[in-house]
C-alpha positions, -999 to 999 in steps of 0.1 A, spaced: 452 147 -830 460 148 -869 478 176 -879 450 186 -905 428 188 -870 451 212 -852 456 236 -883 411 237 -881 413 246 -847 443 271 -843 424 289 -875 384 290 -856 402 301 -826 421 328 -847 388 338 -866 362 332 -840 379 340 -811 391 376 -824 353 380 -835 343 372 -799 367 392 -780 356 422 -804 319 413 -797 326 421 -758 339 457 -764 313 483 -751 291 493 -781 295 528 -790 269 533 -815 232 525 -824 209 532 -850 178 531 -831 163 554 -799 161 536 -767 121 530 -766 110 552 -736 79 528 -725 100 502 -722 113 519 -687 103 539 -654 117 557 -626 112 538 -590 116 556 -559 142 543 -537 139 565 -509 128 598 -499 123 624 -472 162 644 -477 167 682 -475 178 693 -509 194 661 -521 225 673 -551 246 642 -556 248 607 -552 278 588 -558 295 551 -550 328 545 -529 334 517 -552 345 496 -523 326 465 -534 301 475 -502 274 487 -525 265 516 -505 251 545 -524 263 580 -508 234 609 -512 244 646 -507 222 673 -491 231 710 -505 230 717 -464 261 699 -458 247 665 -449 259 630 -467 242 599 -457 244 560 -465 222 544 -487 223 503 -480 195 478 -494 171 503 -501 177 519 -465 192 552 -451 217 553 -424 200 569 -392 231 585 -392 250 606 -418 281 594 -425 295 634 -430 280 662 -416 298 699 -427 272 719 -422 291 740 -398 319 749 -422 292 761 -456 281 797 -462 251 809 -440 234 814 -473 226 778 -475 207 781 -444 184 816 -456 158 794 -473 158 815 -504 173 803 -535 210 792 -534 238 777 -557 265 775 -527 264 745 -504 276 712 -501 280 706 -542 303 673 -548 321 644 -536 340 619 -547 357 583 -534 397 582 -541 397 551 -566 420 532 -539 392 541 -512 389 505 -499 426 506 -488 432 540 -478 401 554 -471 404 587 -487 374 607 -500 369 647 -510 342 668 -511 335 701 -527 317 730 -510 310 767 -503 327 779 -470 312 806 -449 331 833 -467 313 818 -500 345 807 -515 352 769 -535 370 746 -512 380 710 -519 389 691 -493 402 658 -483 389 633 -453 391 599 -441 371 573 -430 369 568 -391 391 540 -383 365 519 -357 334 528 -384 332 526 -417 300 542 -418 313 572 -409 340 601 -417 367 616 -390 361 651 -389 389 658 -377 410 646 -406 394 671 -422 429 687 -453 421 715 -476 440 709 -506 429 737 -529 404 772 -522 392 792 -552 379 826 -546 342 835 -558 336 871 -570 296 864 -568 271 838 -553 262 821 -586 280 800 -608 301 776 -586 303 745 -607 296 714 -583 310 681 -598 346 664 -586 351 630 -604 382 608 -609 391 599 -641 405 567 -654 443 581 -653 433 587 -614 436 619 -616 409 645 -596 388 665 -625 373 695 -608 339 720 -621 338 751 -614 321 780 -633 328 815 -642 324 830 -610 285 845 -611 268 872 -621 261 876 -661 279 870 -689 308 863 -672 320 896 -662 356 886 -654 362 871 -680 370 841 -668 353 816 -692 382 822 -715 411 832 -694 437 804 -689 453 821 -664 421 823 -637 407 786 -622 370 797 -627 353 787 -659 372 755 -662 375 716 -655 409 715 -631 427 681 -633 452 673 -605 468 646 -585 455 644 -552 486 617 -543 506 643 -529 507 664 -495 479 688 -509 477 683 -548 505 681 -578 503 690 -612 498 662 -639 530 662 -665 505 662 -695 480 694 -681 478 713 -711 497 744 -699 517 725 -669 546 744 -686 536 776 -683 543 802 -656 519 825 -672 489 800 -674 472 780 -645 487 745 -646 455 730 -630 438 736 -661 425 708 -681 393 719 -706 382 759 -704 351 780 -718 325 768 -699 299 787 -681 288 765 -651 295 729 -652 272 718 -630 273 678 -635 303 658 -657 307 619 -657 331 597 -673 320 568 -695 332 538 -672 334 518 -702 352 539 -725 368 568 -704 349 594 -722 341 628 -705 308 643 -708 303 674 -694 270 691 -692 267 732 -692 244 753 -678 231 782 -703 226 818 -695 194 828 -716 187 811 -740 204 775 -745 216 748 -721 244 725 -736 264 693 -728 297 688 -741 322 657 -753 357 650 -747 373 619 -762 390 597 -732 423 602 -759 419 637 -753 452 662 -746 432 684 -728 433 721 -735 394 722 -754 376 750 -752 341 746 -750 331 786 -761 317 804 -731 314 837 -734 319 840 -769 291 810 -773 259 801 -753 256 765 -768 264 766 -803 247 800 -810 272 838 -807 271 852 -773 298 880 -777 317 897 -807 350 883 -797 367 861 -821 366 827 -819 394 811 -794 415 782 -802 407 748 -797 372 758 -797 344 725 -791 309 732 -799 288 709 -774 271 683 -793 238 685 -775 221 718 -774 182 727 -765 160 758 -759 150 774 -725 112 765 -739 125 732 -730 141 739 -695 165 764 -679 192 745 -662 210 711 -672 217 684 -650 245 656 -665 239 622 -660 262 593 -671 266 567 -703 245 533 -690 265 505 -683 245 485 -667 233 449 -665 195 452 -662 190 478 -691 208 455 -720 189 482 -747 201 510 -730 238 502 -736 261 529 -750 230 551 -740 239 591 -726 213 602 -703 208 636 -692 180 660 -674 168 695 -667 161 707 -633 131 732 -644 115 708 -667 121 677 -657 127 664 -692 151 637 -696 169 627 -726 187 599 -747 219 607 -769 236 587 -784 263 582 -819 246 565 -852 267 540 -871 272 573 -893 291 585 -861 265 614 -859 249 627 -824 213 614 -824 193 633 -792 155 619 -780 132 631 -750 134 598 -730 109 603 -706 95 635 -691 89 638 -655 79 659 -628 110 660 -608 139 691 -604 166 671 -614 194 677 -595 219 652 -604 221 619 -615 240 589 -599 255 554 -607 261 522 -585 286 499 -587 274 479 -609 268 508 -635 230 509 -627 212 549 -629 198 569 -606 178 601 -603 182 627 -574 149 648 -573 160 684 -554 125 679 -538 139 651 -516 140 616 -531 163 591 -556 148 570 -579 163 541 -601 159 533 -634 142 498 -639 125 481 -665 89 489 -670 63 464 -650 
């Protein structure tokens, strides 16, 4: 080949190549709403008892895991349900689970250890029958991999809660493999501890610790993992009730929906370059609007979604599509309300501003949301089904 030739090529790979390797980054912007007819909500399967999560082991099995508020987590497989669950802890939640009134305790979160197809670790989040936060670590049976070994059953952290309400409910790894836990400000009103914006109390918060140890260590990089006054396992504070976070699988960006007291329900953003240490504004904000006459704390985030309580009363996060099927919906945030059943699209403009659109409004309580392995979304209805998101027919 003539040296002329060579020189061509070296220089279209140079040019073209970079332009093609920056074509395959995740797109992070859009100046145009998803179009909401364009997509609809298929029932999977039904027939659970107060479904509140549903989560992938990541395992390459492409099992879906659903969990039931009364302590119950089953396998979904092909469009089928185990006849078995594959965790049962109904035993070990508050009796208030079981009244049939109204509850926020229960079996609230779980989450696969990101090296769960070699070790076999998993963790769950739930209410104990003294109505305290406990996370704790099992294992997967050793002769069944449809199933969990009770008995390996390790509590790695308990949180005390002053009040029935407010218990937060997600637990999600992060991309530095590190365990990000929810919890809320303890109950009641107004958060009466002040807990919201007290460093030194675990309620109110989003915890982030290593779960590679005996029971948990404290990341180097924890915002006050220095101080003896502060509590390490702090990562992001101000928050009221974080019912439902997700990371962007793409980007490693943390969005954490809210839930309001009276008047607004919010969901928050954290940058995956993020320190830590935000503080999202609860008690001295609900949403972006003054709550209390406190001044404002450092750090202080306002949420970049915010909507009335004429629009729903309780905000369920979802996740950032990155899917296959969907190709419009890339880059695309969705979230819902339980009350309403409203869901919606956000999403940055080129202008790098927050653009927010009703998606499509249903007739479900949205409980939760939930992705597969392959980045396709899921809805968890509270009234006993999951439904994926497909292309319209």
């Amino acid at each position: 080949m003539k040296p002329q030739v060579i020189l061509l090529v070296v220089f279209l790979l140079l040019t073209f190549g970079s332009a093609l390797a920056q074509d395959t980054e995740p797109p992070t912007t859009r100046d145009t709403a998803p179009d909401p007819s364009q997509y609809q909500w298929v029932q999977i399967v039904s027939g659970f008892d107060r479904p509140l999560g549903l989560v992938n082991a990541g395992d390459g099995s492409a099992r879906l895991f659903l969990m039931e508020q009364s302590g119950r987590v089953w396998i979904i497989s092909a469009g089928l349900t185990n006849p078995e669950p594959f965790l049962n802890i109904s035993d070990l939640l508050s009796p208030e689970v079981f009244s049939g009134r109204y509850s926020e305790r229960g079996l609230l979160g779980l989450a696969f250890h990101p090296d769960y197809a070699e070790n076999g670790l998993l963790f769950v989040h739930y209410s104990d029958r003294d109505g305290h936060t406990v996370i704790a670590r099992y294992s997967v049976a050793a002769d069944n991999p449809d199933a969990v070994d009770p008995a390996s059953a390790r509590i790695i952290l308990r949180v005390q809660q002053p009040f029935p309400n407010h218990n937060g409910g997600t637990i999600a790894f992060g991309p530095d493999g590190y365990l990000y836990i929810g919890l809320g400000d303890g109950g009641s009103q107004a958060d009466p501890r002040g807990n919201g914006q007290n460093p030194g109390a675990l309620l109110g918060k989003i915890l982030r610790i290593d779960v590679n140890a005996d029971t948990y260590a404290i990341p180097e990089d924890n915002p006050y993992s220095s101080s003896s006054a502060l509590a390490p396992e702090v990562w992001a504070l101000g928050l009221r009730n974080p019912w439902r976070f997700s990371f962007d699988r793409a980007t490693g960006d943390l969005y954490i929906a809210d839930v309001g007291q009276n008047e607004w329900e919010e969901v928050n953003f954290q940058a995956a370059d993020s320190p830590g240490g935000e503080n999202y504004g609860w008690n001295v904000y609900e949403g972006d609007e003054r709550f209390s006459s406190a001044a404002d704390p450092a750090n202080l985030v306002f949420p970049f979604v915010t909507y009335p309580h004429n629009m729903g009363c309780s905000v369920s996060g979802g996740y950032v599509y990155r899917g296959q099927a969907l190709p419009d919906l890339q880059g695309v945030y969705l979230f819902g309300d339980w009350c309403s059943g409203i869901i919606w699209a956000s999403y940055r403009d080129s202008s790098g501003l927050w653009q927010n659109n009703i998606f499509i409004d249903t007739q479900y309580n949205v409980s939760s949301f939930g992705e597969d392995e392959n980045g396709e979304l899921y809805l968890v209805d509270y009234g006993g089904r999951v439904l994926q998101l497909q292309a319209a027919s």
